[in-house]
N, C-alpha and C positions, 0 to 999 in steps of 0.2 A: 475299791468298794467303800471307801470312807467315805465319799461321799452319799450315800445311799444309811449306812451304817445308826444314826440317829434316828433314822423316819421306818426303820427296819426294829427297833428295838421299841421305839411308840408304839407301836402295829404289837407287838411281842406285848408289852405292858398292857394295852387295849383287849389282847385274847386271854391273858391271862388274869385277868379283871373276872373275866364272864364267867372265865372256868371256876375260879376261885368262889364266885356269888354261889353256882350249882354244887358246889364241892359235897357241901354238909348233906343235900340228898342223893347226891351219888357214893357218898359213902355208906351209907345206909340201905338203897339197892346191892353195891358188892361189898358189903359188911364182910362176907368171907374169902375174898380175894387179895391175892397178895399184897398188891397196893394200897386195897380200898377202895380201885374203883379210880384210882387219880388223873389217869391217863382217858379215862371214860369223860371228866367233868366239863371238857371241852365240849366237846359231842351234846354234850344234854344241856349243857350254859346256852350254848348255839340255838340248839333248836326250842328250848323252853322258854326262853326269853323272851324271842323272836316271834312266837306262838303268839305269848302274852301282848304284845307289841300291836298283832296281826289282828289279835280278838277287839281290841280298842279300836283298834282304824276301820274294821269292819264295821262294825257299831255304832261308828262315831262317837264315840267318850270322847275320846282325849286324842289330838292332831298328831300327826308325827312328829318326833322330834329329839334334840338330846338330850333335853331335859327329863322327858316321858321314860327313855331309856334308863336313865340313869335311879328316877323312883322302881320300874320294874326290875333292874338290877337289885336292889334294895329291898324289896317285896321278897323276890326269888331266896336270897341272902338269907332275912328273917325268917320266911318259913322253913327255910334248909337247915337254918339252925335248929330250932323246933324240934323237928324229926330227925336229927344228927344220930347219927349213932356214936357214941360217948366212949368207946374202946379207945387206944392211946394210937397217935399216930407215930408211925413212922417218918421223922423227917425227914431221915438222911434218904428214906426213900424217894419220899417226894421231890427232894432237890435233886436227886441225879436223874430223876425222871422228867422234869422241867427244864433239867440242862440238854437232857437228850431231845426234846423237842424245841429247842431253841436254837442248838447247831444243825438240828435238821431244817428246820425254818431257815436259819443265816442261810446255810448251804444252796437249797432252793429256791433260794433271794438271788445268790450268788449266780447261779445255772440261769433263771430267769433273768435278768440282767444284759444276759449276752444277744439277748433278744428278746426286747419287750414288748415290742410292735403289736397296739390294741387294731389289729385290722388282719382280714383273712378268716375264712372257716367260718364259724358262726357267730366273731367277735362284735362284730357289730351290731348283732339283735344282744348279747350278752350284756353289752354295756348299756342299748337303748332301754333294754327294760332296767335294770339296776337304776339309772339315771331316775328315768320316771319315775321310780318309784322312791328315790331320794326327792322330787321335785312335788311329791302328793303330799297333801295336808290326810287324807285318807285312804281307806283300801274301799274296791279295787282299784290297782295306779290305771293312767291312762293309758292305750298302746299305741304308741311315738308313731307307727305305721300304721294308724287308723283312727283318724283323730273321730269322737265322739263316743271311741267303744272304749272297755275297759281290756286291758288283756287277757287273752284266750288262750293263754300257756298256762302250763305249772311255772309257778313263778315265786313258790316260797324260799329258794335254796338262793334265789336272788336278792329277796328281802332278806334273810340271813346277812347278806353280803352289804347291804345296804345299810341295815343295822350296826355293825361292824365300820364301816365307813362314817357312818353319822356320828358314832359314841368315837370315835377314833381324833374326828377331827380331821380329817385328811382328806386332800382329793380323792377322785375317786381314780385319776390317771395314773396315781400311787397303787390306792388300794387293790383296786382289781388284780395287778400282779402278787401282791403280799397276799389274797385271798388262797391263789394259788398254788403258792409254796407255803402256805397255811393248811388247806387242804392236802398237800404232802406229806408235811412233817405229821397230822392229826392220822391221816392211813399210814404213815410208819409209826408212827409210835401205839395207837391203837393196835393195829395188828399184833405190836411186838405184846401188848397188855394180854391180848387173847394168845398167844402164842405162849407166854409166858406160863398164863394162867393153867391150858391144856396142858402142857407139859410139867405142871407142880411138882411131879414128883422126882424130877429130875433137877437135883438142886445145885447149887456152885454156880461155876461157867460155862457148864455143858448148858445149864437150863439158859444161860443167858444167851448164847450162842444160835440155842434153839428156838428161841424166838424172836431173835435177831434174823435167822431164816425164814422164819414164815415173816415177818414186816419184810423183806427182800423180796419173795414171791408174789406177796399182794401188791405192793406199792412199784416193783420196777421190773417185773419180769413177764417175758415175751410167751411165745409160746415154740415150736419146732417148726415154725417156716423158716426159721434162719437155717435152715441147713441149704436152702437155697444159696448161700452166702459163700458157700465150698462148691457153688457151680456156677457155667459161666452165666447163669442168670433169664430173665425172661421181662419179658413187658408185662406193666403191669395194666395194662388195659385188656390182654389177650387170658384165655384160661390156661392157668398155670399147666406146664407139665409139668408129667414122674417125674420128682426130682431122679428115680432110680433110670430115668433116660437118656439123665443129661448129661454132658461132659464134666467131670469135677476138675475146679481148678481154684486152689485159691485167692485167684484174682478178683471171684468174686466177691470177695470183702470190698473191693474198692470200686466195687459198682452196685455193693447191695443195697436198694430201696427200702427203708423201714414199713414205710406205711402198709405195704405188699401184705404185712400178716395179720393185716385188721380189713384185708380185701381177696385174701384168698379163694373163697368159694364164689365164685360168678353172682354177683349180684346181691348181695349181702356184706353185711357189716360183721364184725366181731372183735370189738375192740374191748382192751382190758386196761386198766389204771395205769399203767408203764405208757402208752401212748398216750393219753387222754394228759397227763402231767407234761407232757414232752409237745403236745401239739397249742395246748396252754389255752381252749376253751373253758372257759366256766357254762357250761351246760349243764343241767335239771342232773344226767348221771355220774358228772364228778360233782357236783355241790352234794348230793346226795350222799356219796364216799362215807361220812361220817358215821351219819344216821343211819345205812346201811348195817357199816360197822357193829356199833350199837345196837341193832339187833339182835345179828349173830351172839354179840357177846353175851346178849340178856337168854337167848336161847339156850348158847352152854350152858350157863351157871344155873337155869330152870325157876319156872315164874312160877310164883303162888300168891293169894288171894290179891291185894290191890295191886301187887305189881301188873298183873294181866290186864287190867283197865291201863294203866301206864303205856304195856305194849300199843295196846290196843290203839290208845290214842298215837303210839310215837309212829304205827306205819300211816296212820292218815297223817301225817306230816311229810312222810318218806313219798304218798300218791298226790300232795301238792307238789312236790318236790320234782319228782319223776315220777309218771301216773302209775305204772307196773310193778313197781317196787313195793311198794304197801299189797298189793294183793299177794304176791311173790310171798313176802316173809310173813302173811297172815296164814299163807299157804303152809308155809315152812311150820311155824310152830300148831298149827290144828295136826300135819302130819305127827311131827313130836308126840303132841299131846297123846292121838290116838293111841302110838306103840307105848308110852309110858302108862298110860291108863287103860291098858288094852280090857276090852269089853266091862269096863265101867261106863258103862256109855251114860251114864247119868250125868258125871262129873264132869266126862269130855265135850258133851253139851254145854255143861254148865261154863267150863271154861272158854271153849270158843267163843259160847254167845256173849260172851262177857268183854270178850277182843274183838270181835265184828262189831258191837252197838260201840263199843268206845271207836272203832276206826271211822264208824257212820255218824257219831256226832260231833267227830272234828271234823268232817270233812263237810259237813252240809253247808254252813257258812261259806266255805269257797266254793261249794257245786251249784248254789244258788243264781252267782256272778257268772256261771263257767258253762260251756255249750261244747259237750267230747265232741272232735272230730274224727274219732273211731266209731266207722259205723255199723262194727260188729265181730261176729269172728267168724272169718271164710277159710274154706277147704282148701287145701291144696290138692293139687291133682284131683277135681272131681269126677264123676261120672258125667258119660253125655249126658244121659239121661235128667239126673240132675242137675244139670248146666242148663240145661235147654231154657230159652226163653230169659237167660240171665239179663241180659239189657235193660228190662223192667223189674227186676228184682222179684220177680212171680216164685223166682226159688228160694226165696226165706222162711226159714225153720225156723221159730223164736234166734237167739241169738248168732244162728250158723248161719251162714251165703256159701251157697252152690254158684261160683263165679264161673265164666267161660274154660270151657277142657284146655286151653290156652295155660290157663296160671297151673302151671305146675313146674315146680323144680325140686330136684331131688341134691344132697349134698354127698357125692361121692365117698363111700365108708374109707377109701383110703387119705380124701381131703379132713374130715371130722379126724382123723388121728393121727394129723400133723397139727390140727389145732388142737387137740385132747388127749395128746399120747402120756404125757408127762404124768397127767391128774388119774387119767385112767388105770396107768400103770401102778399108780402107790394104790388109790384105793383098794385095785383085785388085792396088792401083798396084802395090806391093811386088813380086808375083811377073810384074811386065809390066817392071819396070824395074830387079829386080835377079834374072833368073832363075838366077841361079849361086848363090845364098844358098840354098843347099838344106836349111841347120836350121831357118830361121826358115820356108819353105815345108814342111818337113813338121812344125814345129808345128802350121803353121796348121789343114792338114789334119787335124791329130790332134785339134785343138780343135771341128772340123767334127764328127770324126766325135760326140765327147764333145754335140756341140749336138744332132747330132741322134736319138742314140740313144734316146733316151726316145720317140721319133716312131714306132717299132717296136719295145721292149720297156723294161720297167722291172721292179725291184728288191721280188718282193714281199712287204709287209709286212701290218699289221695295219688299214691306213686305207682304207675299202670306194670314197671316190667322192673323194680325194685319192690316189689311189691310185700314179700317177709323179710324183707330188709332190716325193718325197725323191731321186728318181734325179736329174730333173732339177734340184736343188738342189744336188746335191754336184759330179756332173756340170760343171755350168754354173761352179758357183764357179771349180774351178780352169783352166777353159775361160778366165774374167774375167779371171785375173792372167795365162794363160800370151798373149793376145790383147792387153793395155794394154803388154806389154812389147813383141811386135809390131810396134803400131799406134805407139807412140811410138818406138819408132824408125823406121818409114816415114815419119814425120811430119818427123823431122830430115834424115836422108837424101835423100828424095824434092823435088828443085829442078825443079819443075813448075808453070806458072802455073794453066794446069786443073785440078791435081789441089788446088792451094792454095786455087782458089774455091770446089771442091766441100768441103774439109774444113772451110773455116770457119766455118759454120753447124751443120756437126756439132760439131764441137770445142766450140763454146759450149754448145750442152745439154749434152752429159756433163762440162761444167765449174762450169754453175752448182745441180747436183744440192746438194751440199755446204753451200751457202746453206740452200738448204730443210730439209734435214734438222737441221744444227747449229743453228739458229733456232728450229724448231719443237720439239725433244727440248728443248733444253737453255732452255727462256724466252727468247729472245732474248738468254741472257747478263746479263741484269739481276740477277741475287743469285746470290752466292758463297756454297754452303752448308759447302764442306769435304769433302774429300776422303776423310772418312770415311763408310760407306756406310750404316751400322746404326744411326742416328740417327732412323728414321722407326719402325723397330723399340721402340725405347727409348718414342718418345712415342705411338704409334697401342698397344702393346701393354705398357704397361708394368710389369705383374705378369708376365704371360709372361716377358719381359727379366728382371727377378729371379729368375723362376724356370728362364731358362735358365743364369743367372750361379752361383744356388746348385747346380745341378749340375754346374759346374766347378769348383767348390771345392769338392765333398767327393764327387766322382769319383775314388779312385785315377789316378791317372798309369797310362797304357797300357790302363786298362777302357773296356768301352762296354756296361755293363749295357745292357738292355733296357727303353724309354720310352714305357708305353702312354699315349696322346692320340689325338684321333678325326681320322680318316682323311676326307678329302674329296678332292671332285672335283680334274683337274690346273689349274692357272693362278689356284688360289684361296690364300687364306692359311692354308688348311687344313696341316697337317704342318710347324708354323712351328719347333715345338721339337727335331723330330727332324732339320732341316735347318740351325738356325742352332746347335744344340747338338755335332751329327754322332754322339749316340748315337741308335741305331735304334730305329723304332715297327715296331710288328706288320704294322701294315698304312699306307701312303704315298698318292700319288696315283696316282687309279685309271688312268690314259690310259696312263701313264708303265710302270708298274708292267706295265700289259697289252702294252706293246708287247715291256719286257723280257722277259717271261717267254713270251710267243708266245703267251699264251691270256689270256681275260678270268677263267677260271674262278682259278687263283690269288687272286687279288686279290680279286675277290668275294666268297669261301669265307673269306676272314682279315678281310673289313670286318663278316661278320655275325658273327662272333668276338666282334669289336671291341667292336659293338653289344651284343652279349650279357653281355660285363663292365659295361658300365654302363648296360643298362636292366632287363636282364630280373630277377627278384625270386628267382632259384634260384642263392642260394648256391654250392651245390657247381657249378653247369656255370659259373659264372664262374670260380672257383677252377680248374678244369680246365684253359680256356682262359687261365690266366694260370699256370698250370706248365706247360703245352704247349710257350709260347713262351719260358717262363724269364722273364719279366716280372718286372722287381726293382723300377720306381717307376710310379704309376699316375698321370696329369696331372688333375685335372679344374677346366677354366679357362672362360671367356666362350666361348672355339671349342666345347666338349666340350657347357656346356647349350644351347647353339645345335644342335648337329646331333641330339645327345639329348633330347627335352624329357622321357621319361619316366627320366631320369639317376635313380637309387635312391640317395642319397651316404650313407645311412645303412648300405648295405649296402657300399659303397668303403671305411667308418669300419670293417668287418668283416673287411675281405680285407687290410686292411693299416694300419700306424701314421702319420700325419701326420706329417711331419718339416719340411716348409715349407709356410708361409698368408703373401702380397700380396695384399692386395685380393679379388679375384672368382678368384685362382687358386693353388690346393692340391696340393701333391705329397704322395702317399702313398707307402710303403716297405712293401712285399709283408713281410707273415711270413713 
């Protein structure tokens, strides 16, 4: 690891810069928590910075940059000072709370390392938009798979990441891992803050213990499909059986699939932070981790006057982020609000609207760029009746779609409590034995409802027979963290000899998830490759790599010309140049690309474009399509005569001048 060991501790220096500028007002929001809030200033350094960052470049003030960061670091800093809250710190706190997230960092460095590989799953749009958005003089950045448009994702949890990378100083074939195992160490250490914090009044090492368990439950634990792992097991493309049918044997530890318990229910997602670290995407709902966090924790401790504009604004950060998450915990604290101000309904107006127009005026600046490709919210299991005539959408209710009697799937009551037996279990003790905790019982509830909403409608998008797939994905996720935080404290609290025999067989499946997963991802751990992730890049492609490196060096500063290469399906290495370069190709992947744009026809209409610059033998309609899109260099490498076989390169030698030849791949420069 020494070799990594330097560029790990920069990164470590660089996050603790940010937290350290946020500090003075995150003290001052948890003024009464045991810390102060310390373990929080990451979370709000992150996303306030980055905000401030995002409000310039939308505007065009001031260009991106690290100079720009390092004045709003400075900004952030003085005003935090300002409104400091002036009680005495604890330092010995803060230092063993820095060290705790710096060995968890190292550690996730360390894990991550074994396998850094920036490719698979959805790494490749992860780093294409990050890239871009390093390569923008302003917002919105470009989208690398769709050269002229801006991007059509939530894409602030990337500019985080980008911010972070730029103030850093580091590639981004670094960073992107170190974001990761940053991202890790911020939900364990967070959680253990909130965990901490619930449990105050349990003091010593039991308190410490006990929030060492909730950070365990949010950040790395599974849920009760592993007890498939004591049977001899099942496909995971097929619907699972009763486990109570199968044959037990403990062989099947050494054939159990991890991913199986974020696919359990036919045709749906349910993935929770313990995979999400383990499969090592940065997507919209682990960048989001944080800020999520930060919610919960602002709920506990209970908002009054401007903090609630604060909330307000910080879940329109969380719906840049990942779209559902800001309506989710606006949801969460209006529900709070109402039982705490029950029939004040003056107040509880007053507060909500006061968290909705703050989450409406940060988000308008990005809703203005942005075109949702949810185009509503549909029924499950409709009526015929209601259905009828779906094809023209003649069955729209303002926001509800009566879709075909077709879309109906129901989630087996014995499947939901193998995914929710654990969380399920503590709350009933929880609300039998401590019925006056009324936040944590209307979390529960509010996690209830989150579980089961996808069981009578979902979010609809572009995917015909995954169709609540993503609802109950996003859903579910922050259901996972707001439920481990929960469950782990019932677990401390709850002095019950019954309730301790029933949990301890739960306890152990969703404990030993993280074996399986970290083992099977990462090799067993047996070879240290380095924590740099574009290495696999360098040797599976290595003319490409030259020929993405010569157009960083003789790319102007602030351009992102236009990079035609052929366009393929999503989850392939197809669009390797336009995603590890972050200047834009005409046409990206098609799945991806279709979901952004709401229609398949975009993408289609630009991939036979694509084709037609380098197959077809007429001159002038390539020339067309390559002033249409402003196309200034034309790729043609091992990807290009693979998807083309009738590729014309004598006719490419005509549209434009060679400026770079590696191997089997050629950059041309448009006349």
């Amino acid at each position: 690891m020494g070799q990594d060991l330097a560029t790990i501790l920069w990164w470590w220096m660089t996050v603790f810069i940010v937290g350290m500028a946020a500090w003075p007002l995150t003290r001052r929001w948890f003024k009464s928590w045991h810390d102060q809030g310390y373990l929080m200033s990451k979370a709000v350094g992150m996303g306030l910075v980055t905000f401030v960052v995002y409000m310039l470049g939308i505007f065009k003030v001031v260009s991106f940059s690290q100079t720009e960061i390092w004045v709003v670091l400075g900004i952030v800093a003085l005003a935090g000072w300002k409104l400091r809250n002036k009680e005495k710190i604890n330092w010995k706190t803060v230092l063993l709370e820095e060290a705790f997230f710096g060995v968890a960092l190292i550690f996730w460095s360390w894990i991550k390392a074994h396998e850094p590989t920036i490719n698979g799953l959805e790494k490749f749009m992860d780093y294409g938009f990050t890239q871009s958005i390093l390569k923008s003089k302003y917002f919105p950045p470009a989208d690398m798979w769709f050269s002229g448009e801006s991007i059509n994702y939530y894409y602030f949890g990337h500019l985080m990441l980008a911010v972070l990378t730029k103030l850093s100083g580091l590639p981004l074939g670094y960073t992107f891992n170190l974001m990761l195992a940053t991202l890790f160490a911020i939900c364990l250490t967070m959680s253990y803050s909130i965990g901490r914090q619930v449990l105050s009044g349990i003091s010593g090492k039991f308190g410490v213990i006990g929030g060492l368990l909730i950070a365990f439950l949010v950040t790395s634990a599974g849920n009760l499909q592993t007890i498939y792992a004591f049977t001899e097991g099942y496909n995971g493309e097929d619907t699972p059986p009763p486990f109570w049918k199968m044959k037990w044997t403990f062989d099947g530890w050494k054939t159990y699939w991890y991913p199986n318990a974020t696919r359990f229910i036919p045709y749906t997602i349910h993935e929770f932070p313990g995979y999400s670290f383990v499969v090592s995407d940065l997507h919209g709902h682990v960048l989001d981790i944080p800020l999520a966090l930060l919610a919960i924790a602002l709920i506990i401790k209970g908002l009054e006057g401007w903090e609630i504009g604060a909330f307000g604004a910080l879940t329109g950060l969380m719906f840049m982020t990942n779209a559902l998450d800001g309506p989710i915990y606006l949801g969460l604290f209006g529900l709070v609000t109402v039982v705490k101000k029950f029939k004040r309904f003056k107040e509880i107006a007053k507060d909500v609207g006061i968290a909705v127009a703050a989450f409406v005026i940060t988000v308008v600046p990005f809703m203005v760029n942005f075109k949702p490709f949810v185009s509503g919210i549909a029924v499950n299991c409709p009526s015929a009746k209601l259905a009828a005539n779906a094809a023209d959408q003649m069955n729209k209710i303002g926001p509800f779609i009566f879709e075909t009697v077709d879309k109906c799937q129901k989630s087996p009551l014995w499947m939901m409590a193998v995914l929710w037996g654990l969380f399920a279990y503590c709350a009933i003790w929880l609300m039998v034995k401590e019925p006056k905790n009324k936040l944590f019982h209307v979390i529960s509830l509010f996690c209830l409802m989150l579980i089961i909403f996808p069981e009578f409608f979902y979010f609809k998008d572009i995917y015909p027979l995954h169709f609540r797939s993503n609802t109950m994905f996003k859903l579910g996720y922050q259901a996972f963290m707001m439920m481990a935080i929960v469950s782990g404290y019932a677990i401390v609290k709850i002095r019950n000899k019954l309730f301790l025999a029933g949990l301890v067989p739960l306890l152990i499946l969703v404990s030993i998830y993280p074996y399986f997963a970290v083992k099977s991802y990462f090799g067993d751990l047996k070879t240290y490759h380095g924590i740099y992730g574009l290495k696999w890049l360098e040797e599976r492609y290595p003319d490409d790599w030259e020929a993405i490196r010569w157009l960083d060096k003789n790319v102007p500063e602030g351009q992102q010309p236009v990079v035609l290469e052929a366009n393929g399906d999503s989850y392939t290495d197809y669009d390797r140049i336009s995603a590890f370069s972050g200047y834009p190709t005409v046409a990206g992947w098609t799945v991806h690309e279709w979901l952004w744009r709401g229609s398949y026809d975009p993408i289609a209409k630009r991939a036979e474009e694509v084709k037609t610059v380098y197959e077809s033998p007429d001159l002038e309609a390539s020339r067309s399509v390559l002033t249409k899109y402003d196309v200034k260099y034309i790729v043609v490498g091992g990807m290009e005569r693979q998807k083309y076989p009738q590729l014309d390169e004598e006719k490419i030698k005509e549209l434009g001048k060679q400026v770079f030849s590696s191997g089997t791949t050629d950059i041309y420069k448009v006349d």
